[in-house]
N, C-alpha and C positions, 0 to 999 in steps of 0.2 A: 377540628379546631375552630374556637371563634375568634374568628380574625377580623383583626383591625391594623390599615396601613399605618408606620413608621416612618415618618422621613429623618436621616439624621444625619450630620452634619460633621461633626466631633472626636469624639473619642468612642462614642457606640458604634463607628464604621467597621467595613471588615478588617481595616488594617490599623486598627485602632485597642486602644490598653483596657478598655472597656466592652469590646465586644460582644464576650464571655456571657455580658447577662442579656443577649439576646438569643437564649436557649431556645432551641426549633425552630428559630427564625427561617421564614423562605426569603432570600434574595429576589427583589423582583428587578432592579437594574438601577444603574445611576441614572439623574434625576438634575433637575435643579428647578427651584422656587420658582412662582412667577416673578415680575418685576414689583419692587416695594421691599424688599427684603434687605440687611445686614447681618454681618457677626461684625458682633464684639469681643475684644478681648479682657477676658478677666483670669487672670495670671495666667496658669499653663492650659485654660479652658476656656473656648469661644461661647459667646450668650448668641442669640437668634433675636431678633427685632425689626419688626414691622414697621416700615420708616418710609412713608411717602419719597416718591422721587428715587428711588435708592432702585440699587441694580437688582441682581439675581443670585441665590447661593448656590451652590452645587453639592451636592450630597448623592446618601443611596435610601431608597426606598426599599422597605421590607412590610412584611403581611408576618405579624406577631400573633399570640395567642393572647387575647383582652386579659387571661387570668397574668398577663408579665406586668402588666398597667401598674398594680398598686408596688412592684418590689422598684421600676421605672421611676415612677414617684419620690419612691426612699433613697434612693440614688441620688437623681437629682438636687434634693433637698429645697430647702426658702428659697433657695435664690431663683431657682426655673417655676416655671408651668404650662402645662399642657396644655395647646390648646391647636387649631386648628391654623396650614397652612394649604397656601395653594400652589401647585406644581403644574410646571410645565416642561416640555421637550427641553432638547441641546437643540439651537438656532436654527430655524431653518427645515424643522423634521415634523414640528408641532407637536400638539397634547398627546401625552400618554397617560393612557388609561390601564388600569389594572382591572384585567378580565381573568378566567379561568384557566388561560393557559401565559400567564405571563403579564407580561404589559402590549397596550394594542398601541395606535395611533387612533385619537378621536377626541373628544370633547377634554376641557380642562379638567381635573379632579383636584379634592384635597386631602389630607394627608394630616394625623397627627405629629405633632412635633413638640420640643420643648424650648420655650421663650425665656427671656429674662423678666424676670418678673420686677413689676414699676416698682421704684422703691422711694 
């Protein structure tokens, strides 16, 4: 598989109504953004946005197969876009890094995700 991390937030989590299209997904662990991060609410679906000053979100990380990216896309529709965030540990534990067996502690990484797009 060519894989590329997921972070998400919403309704594509594991106990979420959208899961479904993240078919083969490997769970790599829950997760939460660095600092600068919000959700928004937009009716029964949170937006993700990059907002100086702004706390941290918590979600879960997955390692997708790139060929799920364009149906991702379609899902999402106008309103989102992909694009890159940065993740960091739960308080206190530091960076998780996704290595080959999992997530490690180490250095910060980022993670695909889906924004609200400027409008």
């Amino acid at each position: 598989m060519s894989g590329v991390r997921l972070f998400v937030y919403g309704s594509l989590k594991r106990a979420g109504p959208h899961h479904d299209l993240l078919k083969g997904a490997i769970f790599l662990g829950e997760v939460e953004t660095a600092a600068g991060y919000a959700l928004e609410s937009a009716g029964p679906y949170l937006e993700l946005v990059a907002l100086p000053g702004a706390g941290k979100v918590s979600g879960e990380l997955f390692e997708i197969s790139a060929s799920l990216l364009p149906a991702l896309d379609d899902f999402e529709g106008d309103a989102y876009m992909r694009g890159q965030v940065s993740l960091s540990a739960a308080p206190e534990s530091g960076p998780l890094v996704a290595g080959e067996r999992g997530l490690r502690r180490g250095q910060g990484q980022t993670a695909l995700a889906y924004f609200k797009k400027a409008r």
